[in-house]
C-alpha positions in Angstrom: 23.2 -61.1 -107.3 22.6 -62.3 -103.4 19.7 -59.9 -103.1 17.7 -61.1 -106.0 18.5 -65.3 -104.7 17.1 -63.8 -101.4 14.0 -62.1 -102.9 13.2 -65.3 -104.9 13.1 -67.6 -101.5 11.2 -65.2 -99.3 8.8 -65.6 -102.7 9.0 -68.9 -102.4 8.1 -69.3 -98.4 5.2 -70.7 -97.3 2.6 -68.1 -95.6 0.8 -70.8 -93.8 0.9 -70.9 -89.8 2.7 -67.9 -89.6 2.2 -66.3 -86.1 1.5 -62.4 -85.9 5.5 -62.0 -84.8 6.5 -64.2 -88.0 4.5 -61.6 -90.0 6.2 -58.9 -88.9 9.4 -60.0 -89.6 8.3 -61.3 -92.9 7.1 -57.6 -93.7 10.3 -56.4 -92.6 12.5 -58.6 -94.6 10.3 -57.7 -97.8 10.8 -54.5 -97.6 14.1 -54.8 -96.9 14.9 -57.0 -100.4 12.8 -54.2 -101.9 14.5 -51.5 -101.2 17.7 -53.0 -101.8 16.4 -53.9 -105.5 15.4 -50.8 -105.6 18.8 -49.6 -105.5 19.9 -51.5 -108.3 17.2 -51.1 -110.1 17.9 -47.4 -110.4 21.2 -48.0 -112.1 20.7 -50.8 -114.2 16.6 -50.1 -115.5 16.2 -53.9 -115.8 12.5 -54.9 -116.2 13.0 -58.2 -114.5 13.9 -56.2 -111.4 11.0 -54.1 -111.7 8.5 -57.4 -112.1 10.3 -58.5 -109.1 9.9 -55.9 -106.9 5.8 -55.7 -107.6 5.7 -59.3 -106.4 7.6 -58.8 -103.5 4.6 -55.9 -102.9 2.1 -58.0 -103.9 2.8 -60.6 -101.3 3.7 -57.9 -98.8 0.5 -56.1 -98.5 -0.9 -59.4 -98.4 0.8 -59.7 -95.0 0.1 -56.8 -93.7 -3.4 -56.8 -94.7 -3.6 -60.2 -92.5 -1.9 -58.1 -89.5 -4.4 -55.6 -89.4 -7.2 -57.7 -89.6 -8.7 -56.9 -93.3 -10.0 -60.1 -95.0 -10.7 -59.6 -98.1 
């Protein structure tokens, strides 16, 4: 599956020296790949889809905390 290859290198990018545009599109793109795995996800019920998805989240809200200014 393309989406998945794509979700596990936007993992695999490096956060550092991103500038506040980079960000954005970063946040974009994840929750682009997670709705699309959402999508499948509904049909197929995989787990490893599921475990996906919440680290596609996980490092999504860790972006958009940094665009908002909350350091935590």
């Amino acid at each position: 599956m393309d989406i998945i290859k794509d979700a596990n290198e936007w993992l695999g990018a490096s956060m550092s020296n991103m500038s506040t545009s980079d960000r954005v599109h970063s946040s974009r793109k994840a929750k682009e790949l997670i709705l699309g795995i959402n999508e499948v996800y509904k049909e197929t019920k995989d787990e490893e889809l599921m475990d996906l998805m919440k680290l596609l989240t996980a490092k999504k809200q860790k972006i958009e905390k940094r665009l908002k200014g909350i350091r935590t």
